[in-house]
C-alpha positions in Angstrom: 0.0 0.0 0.0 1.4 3.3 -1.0 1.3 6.4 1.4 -0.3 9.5 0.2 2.5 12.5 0.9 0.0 14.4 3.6 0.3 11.5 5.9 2.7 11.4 8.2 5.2 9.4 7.3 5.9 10.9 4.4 5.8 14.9 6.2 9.9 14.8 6.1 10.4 13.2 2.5 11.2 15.2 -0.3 11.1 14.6 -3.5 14.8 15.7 -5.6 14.8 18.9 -7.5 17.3 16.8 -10.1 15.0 13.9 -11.0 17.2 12.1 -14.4 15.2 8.8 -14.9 17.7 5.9 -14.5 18.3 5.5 -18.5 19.2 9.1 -19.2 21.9 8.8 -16.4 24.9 8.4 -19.1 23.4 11.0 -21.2 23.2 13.6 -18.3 26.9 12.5 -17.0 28.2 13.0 -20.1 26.9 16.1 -21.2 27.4 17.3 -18.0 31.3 16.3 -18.7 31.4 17.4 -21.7 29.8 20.9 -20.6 32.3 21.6 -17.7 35.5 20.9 -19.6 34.6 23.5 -22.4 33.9 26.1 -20.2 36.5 25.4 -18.0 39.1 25.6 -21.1 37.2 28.3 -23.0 37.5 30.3 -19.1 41.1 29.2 -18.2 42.2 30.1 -22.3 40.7 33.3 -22.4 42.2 33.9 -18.8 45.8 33.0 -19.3 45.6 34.6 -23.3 43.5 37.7 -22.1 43.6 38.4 -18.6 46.0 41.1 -16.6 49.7 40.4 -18.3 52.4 40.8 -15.0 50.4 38.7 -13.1 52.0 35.4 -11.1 50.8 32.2 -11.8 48.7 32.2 -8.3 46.8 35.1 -9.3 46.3 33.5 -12.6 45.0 30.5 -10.8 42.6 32.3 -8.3 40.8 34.0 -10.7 39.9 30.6 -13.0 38.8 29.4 -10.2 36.8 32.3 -9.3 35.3 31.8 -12.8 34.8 28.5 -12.7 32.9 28.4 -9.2 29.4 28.5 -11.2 30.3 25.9 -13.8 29.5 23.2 -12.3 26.4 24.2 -11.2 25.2 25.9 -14.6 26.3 22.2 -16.3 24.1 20.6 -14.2 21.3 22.6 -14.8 22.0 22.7 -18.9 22.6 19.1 -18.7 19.2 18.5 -17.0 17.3 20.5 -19.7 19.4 18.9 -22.6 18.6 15.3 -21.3 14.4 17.0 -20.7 14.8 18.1 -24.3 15.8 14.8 -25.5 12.7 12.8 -24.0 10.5 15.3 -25.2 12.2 15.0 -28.7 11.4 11.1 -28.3 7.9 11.5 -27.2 7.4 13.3 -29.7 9.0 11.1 -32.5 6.9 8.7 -31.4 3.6 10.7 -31.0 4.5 10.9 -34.7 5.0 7.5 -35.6 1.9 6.7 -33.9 -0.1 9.7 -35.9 1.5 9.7 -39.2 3.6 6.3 -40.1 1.8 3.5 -38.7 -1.6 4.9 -40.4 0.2 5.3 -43.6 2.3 1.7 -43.3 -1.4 0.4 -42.7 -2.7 2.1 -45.4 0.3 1.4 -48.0 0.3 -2.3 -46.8 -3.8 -2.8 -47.7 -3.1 -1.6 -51.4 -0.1 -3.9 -51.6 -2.6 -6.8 -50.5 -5.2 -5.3 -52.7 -2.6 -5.3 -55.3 -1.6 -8.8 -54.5 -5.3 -9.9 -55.0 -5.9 -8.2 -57.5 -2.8 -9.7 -59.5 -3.4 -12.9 -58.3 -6.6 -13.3 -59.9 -5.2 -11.9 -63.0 -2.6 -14.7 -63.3 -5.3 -17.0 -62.1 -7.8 -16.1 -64.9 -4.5 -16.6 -67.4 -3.4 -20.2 -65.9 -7.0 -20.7 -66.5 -7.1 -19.8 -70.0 -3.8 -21.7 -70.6 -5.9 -24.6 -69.2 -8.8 -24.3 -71.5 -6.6 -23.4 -74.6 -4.4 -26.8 -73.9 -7.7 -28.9 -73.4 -9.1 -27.4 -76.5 -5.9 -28.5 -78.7 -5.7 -32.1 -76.8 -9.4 -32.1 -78.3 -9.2 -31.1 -82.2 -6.3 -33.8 -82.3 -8.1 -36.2 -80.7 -10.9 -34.9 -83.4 -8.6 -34.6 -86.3 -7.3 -38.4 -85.8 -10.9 -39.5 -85.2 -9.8 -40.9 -81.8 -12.8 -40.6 -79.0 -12.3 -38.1 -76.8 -13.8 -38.1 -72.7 -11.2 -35.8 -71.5 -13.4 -33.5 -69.1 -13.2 -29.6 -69.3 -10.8 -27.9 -67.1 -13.2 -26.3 -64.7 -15.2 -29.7 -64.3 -12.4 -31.1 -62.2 
């Protein structure tokens, strides 16, 4: 039996602000990696190539890391909407299939079996005729050499 959150033993439980399904986990880790090591070169690049010549190496140091205190926090947050943006992408790819392919795969497969029919009785009809046209030749030799001939019609049998 599940607990409703009002009761009580659920008063202290709260529910993540960061909720990344199970499945999305490598996505969101490595866009989150990928994320925090651009920024962190594009900020350390443009602080060593750009930032106050004369300064020591500490200095240089501090103020990267000065830059770089929100990274992490702004990757996860971009990484979160990413990986949001990508399930929504997939519901709706498949919202689409749903509305648009599988209708038209139904309808496309019908005329192929209405094809198929019709096709088939076409060569039907002409096996058929082949049928009757061979009978009809066995017949006017049979005929021709004045031999008897009981041979039953090809629809007959």
């Amino acid at each position: 039996m599940t607990k409703e959150p009002h009761q009580p033993e659920n008063r202290g439980r709260r529910e993540p602000v960061l909720s990344i399904p199970p499945g999305w986990w490598p996505a969101f880790s490595t866009l989150f990696i990928l994320q925090v090591s651009a920024v962190s070169l594009i900020i350390g690049s443009d602080e060593i190539i750009y930032g106050v010549t004369g300064r020591r190496f500490a200095e240089v140091l501090n103020a990267i890391i000065d830059r770089l205190s929100a990274v992490p926090a702004e990757g996860v947050a971009l990484s979160a909407i990413e990986v949001e943006i990508g399930k929504t992408l997939m519901v709706l790819a498949q919202y689409l299939r749903r509305r648009l392919l599988e209708p038209l795969e139904k309808r496309l497969h019908a005329e192929g079996v209405a094809e198929g029919i019709t096709q088939g009785k076409a060569e039907g009809a002409f096996d058929q005729q082949l049928k009757w046209i061979d009978w009809n030749r066995r017949r006017e030799d049979a005929q021709k050499r004045g031999l008897p001939f009981d041979e039953l019609p090809p629809d007959t049998d």
